[in-house]
C-alpha positions in Angstrom: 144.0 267.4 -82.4 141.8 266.0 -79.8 139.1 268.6 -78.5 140.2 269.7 -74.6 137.6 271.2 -72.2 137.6 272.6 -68.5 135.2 271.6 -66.5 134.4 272.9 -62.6 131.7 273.4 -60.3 129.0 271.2 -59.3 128.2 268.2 -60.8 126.0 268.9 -63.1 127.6 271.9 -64.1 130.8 269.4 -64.9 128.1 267.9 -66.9 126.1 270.5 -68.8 129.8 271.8 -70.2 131.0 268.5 -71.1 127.5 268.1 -73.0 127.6 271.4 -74.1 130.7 272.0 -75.2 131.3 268.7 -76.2 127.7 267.9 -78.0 129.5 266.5 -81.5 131.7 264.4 -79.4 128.5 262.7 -77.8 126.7 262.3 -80.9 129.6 260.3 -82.5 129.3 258.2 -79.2 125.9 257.7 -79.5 125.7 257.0 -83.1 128.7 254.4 -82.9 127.4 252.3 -80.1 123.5 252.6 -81.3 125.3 251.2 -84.4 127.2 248.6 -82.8 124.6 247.2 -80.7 122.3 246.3 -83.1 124.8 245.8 -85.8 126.7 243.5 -83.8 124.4 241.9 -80.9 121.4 242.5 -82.0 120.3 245.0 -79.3 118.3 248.0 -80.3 119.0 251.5 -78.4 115.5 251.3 -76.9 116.8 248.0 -75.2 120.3 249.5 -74.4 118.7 251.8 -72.4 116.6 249.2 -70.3 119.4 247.4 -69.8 121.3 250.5 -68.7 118.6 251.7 -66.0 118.5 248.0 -64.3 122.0 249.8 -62.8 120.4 253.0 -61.9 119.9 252.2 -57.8 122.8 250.7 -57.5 124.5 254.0 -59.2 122.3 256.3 -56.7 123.4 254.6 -54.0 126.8 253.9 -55.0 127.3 257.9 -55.6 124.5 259.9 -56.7 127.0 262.6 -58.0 127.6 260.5 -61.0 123.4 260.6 -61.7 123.7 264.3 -61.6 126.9 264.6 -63.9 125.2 262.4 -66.6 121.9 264.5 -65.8 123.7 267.6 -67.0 125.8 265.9 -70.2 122.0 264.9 -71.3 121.0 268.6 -70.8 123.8 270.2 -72.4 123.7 267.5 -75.2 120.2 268.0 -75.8 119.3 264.2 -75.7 117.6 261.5 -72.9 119.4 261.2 -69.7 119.2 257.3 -70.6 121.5 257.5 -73.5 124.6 258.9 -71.8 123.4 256.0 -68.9 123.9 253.5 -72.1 126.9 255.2 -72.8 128.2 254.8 -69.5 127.0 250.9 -69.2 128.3 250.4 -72.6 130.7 247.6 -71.8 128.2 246.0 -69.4 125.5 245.8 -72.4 128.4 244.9 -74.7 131.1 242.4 -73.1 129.6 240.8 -69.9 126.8 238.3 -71.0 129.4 237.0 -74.4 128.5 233.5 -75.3 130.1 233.1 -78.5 126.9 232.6 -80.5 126.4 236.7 -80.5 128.5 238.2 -81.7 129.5 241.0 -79.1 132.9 243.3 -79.1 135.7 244.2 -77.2 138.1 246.9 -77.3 141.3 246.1 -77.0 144.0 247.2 -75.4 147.7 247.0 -73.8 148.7 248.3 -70.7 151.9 249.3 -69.0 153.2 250.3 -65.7 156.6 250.7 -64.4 158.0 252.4 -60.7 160.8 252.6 -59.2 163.7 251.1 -58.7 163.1 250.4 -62.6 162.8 254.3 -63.6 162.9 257.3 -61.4 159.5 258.1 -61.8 156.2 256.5 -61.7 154.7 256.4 -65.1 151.5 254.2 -66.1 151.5 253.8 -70.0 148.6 252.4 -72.7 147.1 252.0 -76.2 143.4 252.1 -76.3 142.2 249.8 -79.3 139.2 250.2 -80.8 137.2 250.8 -83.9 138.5 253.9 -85.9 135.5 256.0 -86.0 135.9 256.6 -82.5 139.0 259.0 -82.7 136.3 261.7 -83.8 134.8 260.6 -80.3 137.3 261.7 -78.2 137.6 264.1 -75.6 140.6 265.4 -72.9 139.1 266.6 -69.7 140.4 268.8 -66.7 138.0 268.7 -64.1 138.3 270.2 -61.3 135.9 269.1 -58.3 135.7 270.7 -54.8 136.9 268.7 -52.2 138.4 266.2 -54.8 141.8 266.2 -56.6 142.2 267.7 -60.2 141.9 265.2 -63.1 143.2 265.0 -66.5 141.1 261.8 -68.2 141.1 261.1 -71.8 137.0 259.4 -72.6 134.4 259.4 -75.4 132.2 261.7 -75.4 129.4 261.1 -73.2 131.1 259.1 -70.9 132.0 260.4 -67.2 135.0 257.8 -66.1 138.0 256.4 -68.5 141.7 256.7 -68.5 143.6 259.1 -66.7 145.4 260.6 -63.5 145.0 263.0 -61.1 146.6 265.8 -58.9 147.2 263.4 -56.0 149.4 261.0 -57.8 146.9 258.6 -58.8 146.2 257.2 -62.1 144.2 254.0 -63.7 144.4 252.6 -67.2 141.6 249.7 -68.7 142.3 246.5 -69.7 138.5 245.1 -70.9 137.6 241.6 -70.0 135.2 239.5 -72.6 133.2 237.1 -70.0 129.8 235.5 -69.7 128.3 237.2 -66.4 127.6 240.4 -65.5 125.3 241.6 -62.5 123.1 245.0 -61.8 125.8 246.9 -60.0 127.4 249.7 -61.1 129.2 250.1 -64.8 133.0 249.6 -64.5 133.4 253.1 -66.0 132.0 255.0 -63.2 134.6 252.8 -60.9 137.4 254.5 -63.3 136.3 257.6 -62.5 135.5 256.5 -58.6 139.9 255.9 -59.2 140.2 259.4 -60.4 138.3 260.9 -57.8 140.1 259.2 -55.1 143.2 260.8 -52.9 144.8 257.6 -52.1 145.0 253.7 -53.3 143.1 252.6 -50.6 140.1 255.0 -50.9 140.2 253.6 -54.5 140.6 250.1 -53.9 137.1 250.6 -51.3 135.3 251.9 -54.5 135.9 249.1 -56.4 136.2 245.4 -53.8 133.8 243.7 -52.8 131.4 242.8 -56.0 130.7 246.4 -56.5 131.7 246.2 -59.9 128.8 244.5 -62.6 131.5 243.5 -65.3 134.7 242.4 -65.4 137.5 244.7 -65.9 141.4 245.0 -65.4 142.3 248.8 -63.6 145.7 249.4 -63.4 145.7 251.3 -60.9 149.2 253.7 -60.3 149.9 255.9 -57.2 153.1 258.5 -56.4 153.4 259.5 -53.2 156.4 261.6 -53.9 160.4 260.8 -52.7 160.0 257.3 -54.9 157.3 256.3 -52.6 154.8 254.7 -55.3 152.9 251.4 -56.2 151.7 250.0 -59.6 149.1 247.0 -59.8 146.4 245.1 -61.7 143.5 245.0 -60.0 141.3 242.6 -62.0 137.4 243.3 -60.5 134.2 241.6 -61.3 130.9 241.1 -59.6 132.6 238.4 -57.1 135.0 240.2 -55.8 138.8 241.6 -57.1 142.6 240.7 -57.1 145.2 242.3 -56.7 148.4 241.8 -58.9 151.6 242.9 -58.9 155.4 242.7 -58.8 158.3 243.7 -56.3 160.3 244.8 -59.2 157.9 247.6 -60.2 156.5 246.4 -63.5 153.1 244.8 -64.5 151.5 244.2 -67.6 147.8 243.7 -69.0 146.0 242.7 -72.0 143.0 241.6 -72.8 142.8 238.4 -70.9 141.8 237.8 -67.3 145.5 236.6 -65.3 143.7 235.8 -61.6 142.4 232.5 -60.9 140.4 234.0 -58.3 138.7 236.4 -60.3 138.2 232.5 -63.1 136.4 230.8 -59.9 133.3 233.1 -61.2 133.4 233.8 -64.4 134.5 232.4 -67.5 137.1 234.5 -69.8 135.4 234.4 -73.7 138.8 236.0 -75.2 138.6 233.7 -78.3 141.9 235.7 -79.2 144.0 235.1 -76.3 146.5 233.0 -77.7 147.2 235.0 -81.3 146.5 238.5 -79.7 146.3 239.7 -76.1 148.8 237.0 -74.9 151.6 237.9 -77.1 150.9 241.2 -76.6 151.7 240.8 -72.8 154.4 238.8 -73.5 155.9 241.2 -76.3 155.7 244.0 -73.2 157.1 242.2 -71.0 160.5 241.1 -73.0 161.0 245.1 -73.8 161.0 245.9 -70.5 163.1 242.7 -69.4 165.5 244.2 -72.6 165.6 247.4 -70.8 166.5 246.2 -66.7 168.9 243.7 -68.5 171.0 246.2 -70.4 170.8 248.8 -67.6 169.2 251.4 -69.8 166.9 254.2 -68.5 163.3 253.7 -68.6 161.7 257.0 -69.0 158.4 258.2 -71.1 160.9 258.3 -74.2 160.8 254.7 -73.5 157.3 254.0 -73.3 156.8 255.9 -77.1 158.9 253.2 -78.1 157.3 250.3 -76.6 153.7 251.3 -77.4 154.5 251.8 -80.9 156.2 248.4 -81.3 154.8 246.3 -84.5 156.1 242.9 -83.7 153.5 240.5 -84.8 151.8 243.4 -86.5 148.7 243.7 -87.0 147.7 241.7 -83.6 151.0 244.2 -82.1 151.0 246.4 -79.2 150.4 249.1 -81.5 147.6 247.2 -83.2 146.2 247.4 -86.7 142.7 246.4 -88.1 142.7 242.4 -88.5 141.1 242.1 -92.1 141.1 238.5 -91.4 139.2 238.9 -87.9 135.4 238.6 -87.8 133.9 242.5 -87.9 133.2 243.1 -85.1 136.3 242.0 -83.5 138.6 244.5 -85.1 140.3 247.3 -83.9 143.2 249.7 -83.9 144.9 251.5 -82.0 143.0 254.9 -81.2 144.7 256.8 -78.8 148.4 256.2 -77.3 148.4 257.9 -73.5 151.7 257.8 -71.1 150.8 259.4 -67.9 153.6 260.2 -65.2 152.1 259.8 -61.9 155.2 261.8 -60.2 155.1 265.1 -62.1 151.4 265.2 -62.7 151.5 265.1 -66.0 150.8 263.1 -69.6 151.8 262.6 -72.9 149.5 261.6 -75.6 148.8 260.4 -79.1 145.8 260.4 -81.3 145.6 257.7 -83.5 148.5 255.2 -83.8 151.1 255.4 -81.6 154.2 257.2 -83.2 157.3 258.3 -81.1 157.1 262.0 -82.9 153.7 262.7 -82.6 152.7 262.4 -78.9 151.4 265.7 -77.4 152.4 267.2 -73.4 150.0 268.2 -70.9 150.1 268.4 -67.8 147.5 269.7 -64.9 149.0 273.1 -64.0 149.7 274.3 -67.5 146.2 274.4 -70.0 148.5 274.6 -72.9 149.5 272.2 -74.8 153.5 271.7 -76.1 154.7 269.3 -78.7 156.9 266.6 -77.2 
């Protein structure tokens, strides 16, 4: 059972609880990735957090509610406000300067997103693969800002902005992107939760154009505006600039491989496993849905279970399994399985591998929890 915690107030009192009451949760974060960055790239914690401040102005001036947030998770916590900064820049230290002779890491992940006319509701779907030990990581979080919607985001502990959806109908999922440039802006997770904080897809798209972005990411980005009035698209950003990518039928797909030739004008994709991993994986997704539309079946969140525990090509499948014959630090799992339905406000999810029997209901009016 994954730990769940209210937060509300100011910002660092969102911050202090999620430290506080979440302290173990951002300890395993901090012991994983101080482990991983040396283990893996060479990089010692001392120089993950240099690297993490060179983003500090642009996060002050981006929003300097975020400094204060991190502020109080280091407080409650007990540790440096520049290790939950590292925490938050962890895929800026980790995937944006990969040149194939370090050895750096990428979680993987597969992504799915389907409106209507396909399904009656809007529902934003994925599996979040990475290594194992990071299941003790995680944290659910309501957190409810004045003058903000409510949000419901599944995250490590530690770390302010990851997947989830809030009370205005908006939602964003994480595809990562392996590349070789990065830039001093801000870390893509703070733009996640920039998503979540947002009342509409415009005011979300703003916080993320224009190069504000210092990595490459994919954000799938959902919003449900109620009476079947609702969008789903990929919006691949990066420190040039963004695309936008989606479909008139109301599906998209993402993996783990950059899809806009825009966005490849700038930066190189590194995915060394886009042929025997992330591209069937998009391709596997996209033939169960085209199964679905073609037989005329319902698509609804019973649906997604199904898809995100498929196990074709298994273990490179949508519901992946460690690659024994991968190099270490390339493998992952699938850690957590999360269907979030954008028109209902609410989310079904799955702690370890995805299994149609064992996903869990939430939703943000209710605090309990009732098995699905």
């Amino acid at each position: 059972m994954i730990k769940h915690l209210t937060l509300k107030g100011t910002p660092m009192e969102i911050g202090r609880n999620h430290g506080e009451k979440g302290r173990e949760q951002v300890l395993q974060s901090l012991s994983t990735y101080e482990a991983l960055f040396h283990g893996y790239s060479k990089i010692s914690w001392k120089q993950a957090k240099e690297m993490a401040l060179s983003h500090l102005h642009a996060i002050e001036q981006y929003n300097p509610d975020f400094i204060e947030e991190m502020e109080g998770v280091a407080q409650g916590a007990g540790v440096e406000f520049e290790d939950i900064l590292a925490l938050n820049a962890r895929s800026e230290i980790a995937l944006a300067t990969y040149s194939g002779k370090t050895r750096s890491f990428s979680d993987g992940c597969t992504a799915i997103g389907i409106t209507p006319p396909l399904s009656n509701n809007a529902i934003l779907s994925q599996n979040w693969d990475w290594k194992a030990a990071q299941i003790k990581s995680l944290l659910l979080l309501d957190i409810e800002q004045e003058g903000k919607p409510s949000i419901q985001m599944v995250t490590e502990g530690g770390i302010i902005g990851k997947i989830g959806y809030n009370s205005a109908g908006m939602g964003v999922c994480l595809n990562a992107l392996l590349t070789n440039r990065k830039s001093e802006q801000v870390p893509i997770h703070l733009g996640l939760r920039s998503v979540l904080n947002s009342s509409s897809l415009h005011e979300a798209v703003s916080k993320i154009k224009d190069g504000q972005m210092a990595s490459t990411a994919n954000f799938m980005i959902g919003s449900d505006q109620g009476d079947g009035r609702a969008m789903v698209a990929n919006y691949e950003v990066s420190p040039y600039g963004i695309d936008m990518m989606t479909t008139n039928e109301g599906k998209v797909v993402h993996t783990n491989h950059i899809l806009s030739d825009k966005i490849l004008e700038n930066v190189e994709d590194r995915n060394e496993f886009k042929f025997d991993d992330s591209l069937i994986r998009k391709n596997r997704a996209e033939q169960l849905i085209h199964s679905k539309v073609h037989l005329n079946q319902t698509i609804d969140t019973e649906t997604f279970k199904i898809w995100l525990s498929d196990e074709f090509n298994k273990p490179n499948s949508i519901n992946h399994y460690e690659n024994e014959r991968a190099p270490e630090h390339r493998r992952m799992e699938t850690v957590f399985s999360i269907i979030m339905n954008l028109s209902n406000h609410s989310m079904e999810l799955c702690v370890g591998k995805a299994d149609p029997n064992e996903y869990t209901y939430y939703n943000l009016s209710n605090k309990g929890v009732i098995k699905s």
